[in-house]
C-alpha positions in Angstrom: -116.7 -11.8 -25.1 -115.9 -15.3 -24.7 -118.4 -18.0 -23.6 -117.2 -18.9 -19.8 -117.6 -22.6 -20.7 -115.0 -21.9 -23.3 -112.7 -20.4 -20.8 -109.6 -22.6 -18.9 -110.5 -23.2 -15.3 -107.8 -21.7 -12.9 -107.7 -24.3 -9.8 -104.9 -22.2 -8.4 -105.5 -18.9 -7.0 -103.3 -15.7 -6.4 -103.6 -12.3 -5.4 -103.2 -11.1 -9.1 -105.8 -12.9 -10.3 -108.8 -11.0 -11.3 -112.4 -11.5 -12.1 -115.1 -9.3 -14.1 -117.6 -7.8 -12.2 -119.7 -4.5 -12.6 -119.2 -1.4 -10.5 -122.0 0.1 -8.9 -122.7 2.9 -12.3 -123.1 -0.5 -14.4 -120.0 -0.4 -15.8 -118.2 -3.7 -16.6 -115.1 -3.5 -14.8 -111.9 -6.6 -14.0 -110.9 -6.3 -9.9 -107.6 -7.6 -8.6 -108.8 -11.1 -6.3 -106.5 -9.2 -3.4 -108.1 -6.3 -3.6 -111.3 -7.9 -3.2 -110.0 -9.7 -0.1 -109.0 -6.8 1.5 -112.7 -5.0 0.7 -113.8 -5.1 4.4 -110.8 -7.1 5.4 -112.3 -10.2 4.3 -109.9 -13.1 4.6 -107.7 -10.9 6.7 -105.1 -12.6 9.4 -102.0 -12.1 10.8 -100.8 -10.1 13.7 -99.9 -6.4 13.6 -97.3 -4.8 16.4 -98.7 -1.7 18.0 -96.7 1.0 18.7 -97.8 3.5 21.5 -97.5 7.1 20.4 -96.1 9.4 23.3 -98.9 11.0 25.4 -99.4 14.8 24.4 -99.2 17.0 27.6 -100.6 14.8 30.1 -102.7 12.3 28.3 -102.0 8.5 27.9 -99.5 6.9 25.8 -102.1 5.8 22.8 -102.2 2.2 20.9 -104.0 2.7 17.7 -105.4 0.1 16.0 -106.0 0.6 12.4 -108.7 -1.2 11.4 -107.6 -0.8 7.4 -105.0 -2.9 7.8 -104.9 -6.7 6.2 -104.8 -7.7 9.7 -107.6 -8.6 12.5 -105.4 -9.7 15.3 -102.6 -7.2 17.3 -99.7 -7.1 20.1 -100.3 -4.1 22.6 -97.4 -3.6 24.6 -98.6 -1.4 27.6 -95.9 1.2 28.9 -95.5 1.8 32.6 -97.7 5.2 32.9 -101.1 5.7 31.6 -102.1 3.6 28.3 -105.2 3.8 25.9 -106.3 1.8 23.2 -107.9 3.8 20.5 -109.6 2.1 17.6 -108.9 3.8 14.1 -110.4 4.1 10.6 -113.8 2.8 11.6 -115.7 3.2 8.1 -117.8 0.8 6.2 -115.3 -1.1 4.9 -114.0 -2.2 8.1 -117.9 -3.4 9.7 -117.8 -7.2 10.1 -114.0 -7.1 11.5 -113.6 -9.3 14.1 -110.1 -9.9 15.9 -108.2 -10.1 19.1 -105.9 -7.9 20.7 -103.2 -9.2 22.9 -102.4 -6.8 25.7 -98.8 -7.6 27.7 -98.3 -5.4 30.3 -94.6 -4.5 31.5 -92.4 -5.4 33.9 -92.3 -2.8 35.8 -96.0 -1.1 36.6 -96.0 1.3 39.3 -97.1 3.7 36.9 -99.5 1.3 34.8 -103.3 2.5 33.9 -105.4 2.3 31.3 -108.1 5.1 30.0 -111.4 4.9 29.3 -112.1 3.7 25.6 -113.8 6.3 23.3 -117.7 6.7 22.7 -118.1 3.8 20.0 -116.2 1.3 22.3 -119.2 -0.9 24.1 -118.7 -3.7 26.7 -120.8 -6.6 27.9 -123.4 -4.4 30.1 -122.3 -2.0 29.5 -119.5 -1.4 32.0 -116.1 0.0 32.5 -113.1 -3.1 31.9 -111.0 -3.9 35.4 -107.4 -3.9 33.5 -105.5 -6.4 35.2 -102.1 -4.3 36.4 -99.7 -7.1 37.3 -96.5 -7.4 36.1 -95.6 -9.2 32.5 -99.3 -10.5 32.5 -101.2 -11.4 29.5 -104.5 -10.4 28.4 -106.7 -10.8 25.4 -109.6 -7.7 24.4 -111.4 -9.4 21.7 -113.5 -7.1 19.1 -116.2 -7.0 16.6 -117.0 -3.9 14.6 -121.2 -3.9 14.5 -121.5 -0.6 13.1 -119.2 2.5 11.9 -120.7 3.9 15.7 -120.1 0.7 17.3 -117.3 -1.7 18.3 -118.0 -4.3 20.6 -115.4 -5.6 23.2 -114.8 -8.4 25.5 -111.8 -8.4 28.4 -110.1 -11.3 29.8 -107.5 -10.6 31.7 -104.8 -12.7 34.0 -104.1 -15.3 32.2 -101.6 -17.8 33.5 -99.7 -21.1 33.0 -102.1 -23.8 33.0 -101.7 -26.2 35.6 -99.3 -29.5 34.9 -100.1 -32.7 36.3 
């Protein structure tokens, strides 16, 4: 093996670059520099679209956000009848994600709601989140995975156009 003074330095990285390292048996092993990125969706950015699935006899129309993706940040477009946002994939790989999720109701919402969020979902003291129901309105649900039990969430809802002077 070659001395690593004797080696070129690369000052330009890519995804396909790949460094040694040694795997958990002790084995001497070369991993991919994306791969490594994507290893608890480090350096993950980027928006993903959510699409709802239909709801299964009576439920809600279900958003699921896969936490595996190479993304931390997603666009919820709610559906005029009952909605839920479902967090997916929580494992180890995916503690330490952090991202937001931007929540556009539609234009029409006499039917609009929103579920209760599953057991691992927790909220600032613990209480339920007032969806704001109005029409084409914006709202941002931030999130932080503590745990592979728990995902931590904050709601802010009705935003507007800021005032011009």
């Amino acid at each position: 093996m070659p001395r690593i003074k004797d080696i070129l330095r690369d000052h330009i990285l890519s995804a396909d670059d790949r460094l040694l390292g040694t795997d958990i048996s002790g084995v001497t092993r070369n991993y991919k520099l994306s791969d490594i990125a994507s290893f608890g969706n480090l350096g993950a950015t980027g928006f993903a679209d959510v699409t709802s699935a239909a709801p299964v006899s009576g439920d809600a129309h279900t958003h699921g956000i896969d936490l595996n993706t190479a993304v931390n940040n997603y666009n919820v477009t709610a559906v005029n009848a009952p909605n839920k946002i479902v967090f997916e994939n929580i494992n180890a790989n995916v503690v330490g994600k952090t991202g937001t999720i931007v929540i556009t109701n539609p234009s029409s919402v006499t039917s609009l709601a929103w579920r209760a969020f599953d057991a691992t979902v927790y909220t600032p003291g613990g209480g339920s989140i007032n969806f704001v129901a109005t029409a084409d309105n914006l709202a941002v649900l931030n999130y932080f995975v503590a745990s592979t039990t728990k995902i931590l969430v904050n709601y802010v809802g009705n935003f507007g156009t800021y005032p011009q002077s």
